[in-house]
Residue frames relative to the residue before (quaternion, step in Angstrom):
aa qw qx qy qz dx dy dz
X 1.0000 0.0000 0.0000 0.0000 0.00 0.00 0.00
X 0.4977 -0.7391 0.3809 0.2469 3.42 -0.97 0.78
X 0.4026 -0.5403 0.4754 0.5657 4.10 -0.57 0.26
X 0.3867 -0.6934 0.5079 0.3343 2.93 -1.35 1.11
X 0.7838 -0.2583 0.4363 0.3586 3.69 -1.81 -0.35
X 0.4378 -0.7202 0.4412 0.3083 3.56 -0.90 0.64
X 0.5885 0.5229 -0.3422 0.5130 3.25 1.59 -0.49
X 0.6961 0.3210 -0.4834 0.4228 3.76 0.47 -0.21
X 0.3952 0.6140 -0.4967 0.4691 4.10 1.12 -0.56
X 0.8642 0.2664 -0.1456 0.4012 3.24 -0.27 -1.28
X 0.6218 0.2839 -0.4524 0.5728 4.08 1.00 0.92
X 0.3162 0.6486 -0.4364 0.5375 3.59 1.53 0.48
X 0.8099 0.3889 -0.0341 0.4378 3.42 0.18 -1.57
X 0.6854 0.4796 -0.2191 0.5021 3.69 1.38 -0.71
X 0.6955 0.4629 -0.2405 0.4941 3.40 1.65 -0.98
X 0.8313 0.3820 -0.0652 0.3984 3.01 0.89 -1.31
X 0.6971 0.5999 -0.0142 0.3923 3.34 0.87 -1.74
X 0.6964 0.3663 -0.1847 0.5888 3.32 1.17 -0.81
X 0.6275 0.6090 -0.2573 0.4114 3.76 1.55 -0.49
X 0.7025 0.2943 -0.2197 0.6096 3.22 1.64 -0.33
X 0.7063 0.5403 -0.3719 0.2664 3.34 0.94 -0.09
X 0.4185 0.4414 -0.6349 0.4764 3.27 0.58 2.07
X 0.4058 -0.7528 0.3624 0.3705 3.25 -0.82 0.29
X 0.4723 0.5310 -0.4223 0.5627 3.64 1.24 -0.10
X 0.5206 0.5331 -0.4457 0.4960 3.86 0.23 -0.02
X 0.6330 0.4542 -0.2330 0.5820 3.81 0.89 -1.57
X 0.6026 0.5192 -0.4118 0.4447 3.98 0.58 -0.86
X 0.7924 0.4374 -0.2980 0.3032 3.41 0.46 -1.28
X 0.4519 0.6857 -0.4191 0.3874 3.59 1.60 -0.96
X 0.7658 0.4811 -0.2816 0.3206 2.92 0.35 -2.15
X 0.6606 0.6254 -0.2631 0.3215 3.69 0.99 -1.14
X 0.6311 0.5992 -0.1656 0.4641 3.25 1.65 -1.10
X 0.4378 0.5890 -0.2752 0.6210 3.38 1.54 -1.29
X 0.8566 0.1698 -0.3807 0.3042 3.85 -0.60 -0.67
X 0.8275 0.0750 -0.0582 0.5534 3.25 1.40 -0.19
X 0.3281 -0.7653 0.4349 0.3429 3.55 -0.56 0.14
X 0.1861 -0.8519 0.4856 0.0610 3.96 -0.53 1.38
X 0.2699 -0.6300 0.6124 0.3939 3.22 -1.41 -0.28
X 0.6788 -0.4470 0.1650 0.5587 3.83 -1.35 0.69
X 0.5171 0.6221 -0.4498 0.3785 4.22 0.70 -0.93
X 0.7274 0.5493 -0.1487 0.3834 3.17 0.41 -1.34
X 0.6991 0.3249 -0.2238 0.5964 3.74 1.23 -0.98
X 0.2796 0.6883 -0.4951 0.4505 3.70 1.32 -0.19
X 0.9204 0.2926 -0.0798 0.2466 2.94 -0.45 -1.90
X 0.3768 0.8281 -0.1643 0.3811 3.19 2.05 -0.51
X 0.7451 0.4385 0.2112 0.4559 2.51 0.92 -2.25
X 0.1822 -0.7404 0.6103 0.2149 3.55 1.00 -0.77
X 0.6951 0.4202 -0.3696 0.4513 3.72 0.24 0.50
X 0.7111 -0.5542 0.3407 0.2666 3.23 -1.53 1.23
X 0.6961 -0.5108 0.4634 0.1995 3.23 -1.42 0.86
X 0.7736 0.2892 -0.3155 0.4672 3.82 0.69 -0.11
X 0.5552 0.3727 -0.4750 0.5720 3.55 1.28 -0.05
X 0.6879 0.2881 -0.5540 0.3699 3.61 -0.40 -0.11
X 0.6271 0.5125 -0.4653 0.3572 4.00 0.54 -0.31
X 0.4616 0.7584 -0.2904 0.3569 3.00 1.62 -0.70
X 0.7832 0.3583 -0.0788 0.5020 3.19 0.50 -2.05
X 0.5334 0.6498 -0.2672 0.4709 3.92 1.40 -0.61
X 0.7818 0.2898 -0.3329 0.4405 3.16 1.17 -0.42
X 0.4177 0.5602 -0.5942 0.3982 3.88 1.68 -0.39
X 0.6907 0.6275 -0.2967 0.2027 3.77 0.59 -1.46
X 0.6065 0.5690 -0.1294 0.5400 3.33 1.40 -0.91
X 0.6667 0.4520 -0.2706 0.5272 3.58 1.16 -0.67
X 0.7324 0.4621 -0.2365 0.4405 3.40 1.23 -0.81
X 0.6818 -0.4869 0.4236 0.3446 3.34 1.35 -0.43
X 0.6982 0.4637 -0.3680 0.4026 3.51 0.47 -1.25
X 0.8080 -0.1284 -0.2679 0.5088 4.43 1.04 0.03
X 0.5542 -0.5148 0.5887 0.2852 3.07 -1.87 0.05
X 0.2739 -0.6679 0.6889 0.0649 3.07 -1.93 0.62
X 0.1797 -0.8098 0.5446 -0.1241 3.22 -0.58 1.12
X 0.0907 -0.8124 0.5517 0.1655 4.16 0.40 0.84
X 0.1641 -0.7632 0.6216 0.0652 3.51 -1.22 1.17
X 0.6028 -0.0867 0.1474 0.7793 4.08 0.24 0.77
X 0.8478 -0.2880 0.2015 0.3971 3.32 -1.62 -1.02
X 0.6343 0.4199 -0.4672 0.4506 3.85 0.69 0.37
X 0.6393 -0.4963 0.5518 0.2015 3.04 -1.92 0.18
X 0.0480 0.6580 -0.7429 -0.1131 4.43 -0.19 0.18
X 0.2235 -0.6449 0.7305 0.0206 3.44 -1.47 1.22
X 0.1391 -0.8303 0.5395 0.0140 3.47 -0.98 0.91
X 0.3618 -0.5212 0.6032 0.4834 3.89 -0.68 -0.65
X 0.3757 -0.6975 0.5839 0.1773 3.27 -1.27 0.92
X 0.8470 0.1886 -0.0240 0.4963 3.51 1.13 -1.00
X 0.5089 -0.6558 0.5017 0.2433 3.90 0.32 1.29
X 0.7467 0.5848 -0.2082 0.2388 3.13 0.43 -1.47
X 0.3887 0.7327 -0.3317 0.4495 3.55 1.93 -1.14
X 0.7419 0.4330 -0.2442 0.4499 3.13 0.35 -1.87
X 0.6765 0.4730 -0.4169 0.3806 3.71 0.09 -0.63
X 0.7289 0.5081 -0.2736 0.3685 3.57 0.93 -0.93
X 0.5991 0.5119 -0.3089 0.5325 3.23 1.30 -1.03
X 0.4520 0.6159 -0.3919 0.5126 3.96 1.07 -0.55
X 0.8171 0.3622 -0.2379 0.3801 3.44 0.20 -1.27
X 0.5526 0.5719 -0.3924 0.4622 3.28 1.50 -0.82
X 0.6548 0.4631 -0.4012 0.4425 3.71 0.60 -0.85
X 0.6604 0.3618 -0.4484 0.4816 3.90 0.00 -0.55
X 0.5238 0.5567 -0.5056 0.4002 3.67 0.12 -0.13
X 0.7044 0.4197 -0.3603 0.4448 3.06 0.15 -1.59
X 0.6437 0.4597 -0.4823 0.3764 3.58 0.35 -1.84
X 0.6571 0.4800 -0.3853 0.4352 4.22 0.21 -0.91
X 0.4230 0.4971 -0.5785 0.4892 3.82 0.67 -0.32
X 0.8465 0.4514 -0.1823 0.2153 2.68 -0.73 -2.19
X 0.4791 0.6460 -0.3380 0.4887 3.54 1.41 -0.50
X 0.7196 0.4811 -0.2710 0.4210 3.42 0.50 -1.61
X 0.8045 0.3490 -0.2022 0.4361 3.64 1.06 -1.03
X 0.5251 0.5893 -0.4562 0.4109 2.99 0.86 0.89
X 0.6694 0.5219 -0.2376 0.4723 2.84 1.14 -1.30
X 0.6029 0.5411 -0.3198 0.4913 3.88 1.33 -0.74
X 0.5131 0.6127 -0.3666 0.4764 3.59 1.12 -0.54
X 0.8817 0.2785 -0.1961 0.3264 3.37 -0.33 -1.63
């Protein structure tokens, strides 16, 4: 595969990269992925106040990565892209293998 373009990298990083890069944002994916909620529902999920998660619900929603879907008077928030979850999966076994390597280089 070729290096990509600085102009797709940098709508890579603006779309995507900057959407996960809180970790409550990642909390809410993962939460959304096992089920699809409305904000009450991640509230209570989550243990965190009702304006940060509307907060972070809306960077997500602007970027794309879920959907909103009105049910009577609530909102159901979904993942938009399955696929998030698979990467952010892979991203985690890495790390766990990092952190492996530097331990093991430590002791």
């Amino acid at each position: 595969m070729a290096v990509p373009s600085n102009e797709e990298l940098e709508l890579l990083h603006r779309n995507i990269c900057q959407a996960v890069g809180d970790p409550k944002r990642i909390q809410i994916l993962y939460a959304l992925h096992e089920q699809p909620r409305n904000v009450n529902a991640l509230v209570e999920a989550l243990n965190t106040p009702q304006p940060t998660i509307s907060r972070h619900l809306a960077i997500l929603r602007e970027r794309g990565l879920v959907t909103a879907e009105r049910d009577g008077t609530s909102v159901i928030y979904r993942v938009a892209e399955p696929r998030m979850i698979e990467i952010l999966d892979v991203m985690r076994q890495m790390l766990r293998g990092l952190l492996e390597k530097q331990s093991s280089v430590v002791e």
